[in-house]
N, C-alpha and C positions, 0 to 999 in steps of 0.2 A: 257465248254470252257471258256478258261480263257481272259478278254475283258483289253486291255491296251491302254489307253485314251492318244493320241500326241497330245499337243496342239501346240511345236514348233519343240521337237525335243523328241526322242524315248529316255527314261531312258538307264541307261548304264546297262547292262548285260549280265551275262557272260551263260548263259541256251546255248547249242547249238541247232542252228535252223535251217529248212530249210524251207527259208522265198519263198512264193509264193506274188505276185503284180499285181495289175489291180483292175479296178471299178468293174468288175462283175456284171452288172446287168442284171438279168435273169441267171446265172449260167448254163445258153446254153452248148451245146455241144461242145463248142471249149472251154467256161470256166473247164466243166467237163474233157476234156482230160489234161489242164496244172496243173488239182488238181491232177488226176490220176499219172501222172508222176510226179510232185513232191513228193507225198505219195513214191514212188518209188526210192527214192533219201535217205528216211528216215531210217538212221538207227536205232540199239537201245539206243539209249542214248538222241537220239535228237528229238523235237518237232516239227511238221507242223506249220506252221504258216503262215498267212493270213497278207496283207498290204494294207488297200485299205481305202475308204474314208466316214465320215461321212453324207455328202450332195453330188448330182450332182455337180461335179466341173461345168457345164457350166450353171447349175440354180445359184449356187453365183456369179459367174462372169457376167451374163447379167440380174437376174432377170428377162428371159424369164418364162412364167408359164409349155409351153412346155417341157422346160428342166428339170423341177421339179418331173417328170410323170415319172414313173420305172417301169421296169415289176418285180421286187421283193424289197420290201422295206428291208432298213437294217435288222430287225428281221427275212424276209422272211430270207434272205443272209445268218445269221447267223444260223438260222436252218440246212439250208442246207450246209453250210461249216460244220456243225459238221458230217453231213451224210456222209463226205469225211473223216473224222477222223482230222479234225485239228484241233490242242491242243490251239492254241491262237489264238486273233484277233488285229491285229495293226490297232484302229480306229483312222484316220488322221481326228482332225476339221478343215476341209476345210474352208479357207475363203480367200480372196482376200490378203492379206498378206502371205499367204503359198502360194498361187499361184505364188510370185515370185522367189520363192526357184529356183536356177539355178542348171545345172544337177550335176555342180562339188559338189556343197553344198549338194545336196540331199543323194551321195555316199559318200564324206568323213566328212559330218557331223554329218549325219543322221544315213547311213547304217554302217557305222563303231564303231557306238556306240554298237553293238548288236554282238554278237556269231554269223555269220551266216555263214555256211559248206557249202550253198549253194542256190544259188536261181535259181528259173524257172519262164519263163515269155511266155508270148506268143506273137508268128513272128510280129503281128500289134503292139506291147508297146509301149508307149508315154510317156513321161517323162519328168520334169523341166518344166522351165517358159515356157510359151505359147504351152510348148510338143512339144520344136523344137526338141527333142534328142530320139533316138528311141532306138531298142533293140541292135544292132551292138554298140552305142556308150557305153548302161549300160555292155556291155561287156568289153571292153576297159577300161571303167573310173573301174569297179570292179577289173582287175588287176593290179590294184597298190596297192590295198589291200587285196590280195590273198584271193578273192571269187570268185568259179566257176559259172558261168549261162551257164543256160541251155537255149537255146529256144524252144518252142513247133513250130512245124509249123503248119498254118492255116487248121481248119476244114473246109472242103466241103461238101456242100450238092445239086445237080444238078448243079455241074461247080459253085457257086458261094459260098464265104466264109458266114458262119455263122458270122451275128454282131447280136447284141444289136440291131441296129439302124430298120434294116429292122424287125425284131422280132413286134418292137414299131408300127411300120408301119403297118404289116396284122394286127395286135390288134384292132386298130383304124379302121379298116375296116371289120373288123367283121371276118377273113381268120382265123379261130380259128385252123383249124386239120394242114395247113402249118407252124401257129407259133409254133405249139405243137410240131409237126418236128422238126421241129429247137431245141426245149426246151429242148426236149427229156425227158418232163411230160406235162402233162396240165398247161394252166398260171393260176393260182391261186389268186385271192382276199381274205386276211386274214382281220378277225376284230372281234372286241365284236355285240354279236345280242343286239339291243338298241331296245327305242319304238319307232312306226314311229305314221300314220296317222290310222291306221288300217281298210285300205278302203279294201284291201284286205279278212280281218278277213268277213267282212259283206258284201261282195261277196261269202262268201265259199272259199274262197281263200288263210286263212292265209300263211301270209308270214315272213321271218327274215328279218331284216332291218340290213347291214352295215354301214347303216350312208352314212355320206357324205366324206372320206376320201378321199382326193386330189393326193395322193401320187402314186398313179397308174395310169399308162397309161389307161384311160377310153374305153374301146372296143366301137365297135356302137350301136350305139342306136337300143335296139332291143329285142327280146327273144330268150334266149339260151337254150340247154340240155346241163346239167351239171351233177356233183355230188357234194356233201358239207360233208366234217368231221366236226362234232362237239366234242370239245374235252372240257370235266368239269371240269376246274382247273389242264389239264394234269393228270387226275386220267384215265382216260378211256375215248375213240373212240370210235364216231359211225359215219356210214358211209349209205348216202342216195341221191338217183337221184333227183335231184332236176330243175324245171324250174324257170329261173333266166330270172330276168327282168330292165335289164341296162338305164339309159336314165333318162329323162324329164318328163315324166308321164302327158302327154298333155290331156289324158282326165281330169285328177280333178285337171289341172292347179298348175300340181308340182314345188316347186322352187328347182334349180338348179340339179343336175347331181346326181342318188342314183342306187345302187345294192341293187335288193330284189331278195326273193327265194324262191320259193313253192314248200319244202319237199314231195314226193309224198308219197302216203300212210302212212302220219303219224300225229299224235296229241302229243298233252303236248307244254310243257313250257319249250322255250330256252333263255328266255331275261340273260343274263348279261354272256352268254358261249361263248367259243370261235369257231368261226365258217370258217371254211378256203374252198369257194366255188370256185371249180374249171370248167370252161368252157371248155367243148368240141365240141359244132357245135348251130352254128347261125340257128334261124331256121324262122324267118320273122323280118320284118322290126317294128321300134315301131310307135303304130297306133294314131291319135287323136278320138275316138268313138266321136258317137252324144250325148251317156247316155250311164250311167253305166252298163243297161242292153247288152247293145250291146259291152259291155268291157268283160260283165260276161260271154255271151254266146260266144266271141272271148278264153276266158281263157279255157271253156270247151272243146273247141276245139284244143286249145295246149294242154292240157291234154292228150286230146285220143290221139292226135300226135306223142306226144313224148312215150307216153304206147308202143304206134304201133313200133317206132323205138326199144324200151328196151324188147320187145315181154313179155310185162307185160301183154297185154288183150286179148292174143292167145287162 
């Protein structure tokens, strides 16, 4: 997929597109249906195309650390726009200077600089300085420069609309199978398996370490069943249940906030691969032990646990 860097304003080109728009974070099931249906717009001549943004527009703008927290980081994003088939990505550097882009500028500066046959957006869009201007208006302002838009209308799921916003919310709370709902996959944590403290290894417990990436909505503190693909430089996948361990790590007086994951039934060496561990259900709270032993013989017992749930020890 091919990546086109907006620092102020989109290159001029003549490719004919049909441009898709929105932050998409988590590529939820209301993002999956305005892809589906623009795919759907696409004929043969013309490319998909993605318009969406380099940072959290509201982590640049307040410098809150909450806003900084995604359930898919840009690469996650970009994976998965290719699994929808879309041929380019219009990366916007977001910064407090584009944020004053008014909605008129953004359509006749911006979007007219491009081939586009069409675009699709979905019923909530936000748009221009402060996103006073929504999708009725990018309709409006698009025909004076004979672009059609499409709007999708809002996914439901139990009477209420599928956001981002509530997605981030069960995360945080550990509601792992209703955000998944919503996802319409498991939320996933991507990274390099790095060294950690290897308190784990000399418990019996080796585990991968994620590091400390900030960039994701942190679920709760706690132990998960999961599974993790490891993938070796994109040559080949493998795929394993794994118990994942989110948080603080209050017994050996961890600093700050780490994802680890003990691969079930397996040995060897994953330091410097790429590991993309996915959460499927919370399954206790995370504990301070008095000593290790008592951390050890608490691990033994997630083990059998989670065996019991995957009917590994039938």
């Amino acid at each position: 997929m091919e990546t086109m860097e907006i620092t102020s304003k989109p290159p001029i080109d003549t490719t004919p597109l049909v441009l898709v728009i929105g932050k998409f974070d988590g590529i939820h099931k209301g993002h999956q249906a305005v892809l589906r249906a623009a795919g759907e717009k696409v004929g043969n001549a013309d490319k998909l195309a993605v318009m969406s943004f380099s940072e959290p527009p509201l982590w640049v703008l307040t410098g809150k650390t909450e806003y900084k927290h995604c359930i898919t980081t840009e690469k996650d994003k970009i994976h998965l726009f290719q699994q929808f088939g879309v041929d380019r990505y219009y990366r916007i550097s977001f910064t407090k200077d584009y944020a004053e882009t008014t909605p008129e500028e953004f359509v006749f500066d911006h979007l007219a600089r491009l081939n586009i046959k069409h675009i699709v957006i979905g019923e909530d869009f936000r748009f221009g300085k402060g996103g006073n201007a929504g999708a009725e208006e990018l309709v409006r302002l698009c025909k004076d420069i004979k672009i059609d838009v499409s709007i999708v209308p809002l996914i439901k799921q139990n009477g209420e609309k599928i956001s981002s916003k509530t997605i981030r919310q069960l995360i945080k709370q550990g509601l792992m199978e209703p955000a998944n709902s919503l996802l319409g996959r498991p939320f996933t944590m991507t990274g390099k398996v790095v060294h950690g403290e290897k308190v784990g290894r000399r418990l019996g417990f080796p585990t991968i370490n994620l590091g400390s990436d900030d960039s994701y909505v942190p679920p709760k503190p706690g132990v998960y069943l999961g599974t993790v693909c490891i993938s070796d430089h994109q040559k080949y996948e493998q795929y394993w249940n794994v118990l994942i361990s989110a948080g603080y790590r209050p017994t050996v007086n961890g600093n700050g906030y780490l994802v680890e994951g003990h691969l079930l039934n397996f040995s060897g060496d994953l330091y410097g691969k790429e590991a993309a561990v996915s959460f499927l259900r919370y399954m206790r709270e995370e504990i301070k032990f008095t000593d290790l032993e008592a951390l050890r013989e608490q691990m033994e017992k997630d083990k059998r646990d989670a065996e019991k749930l995957l009917g590994m020890n039938s």
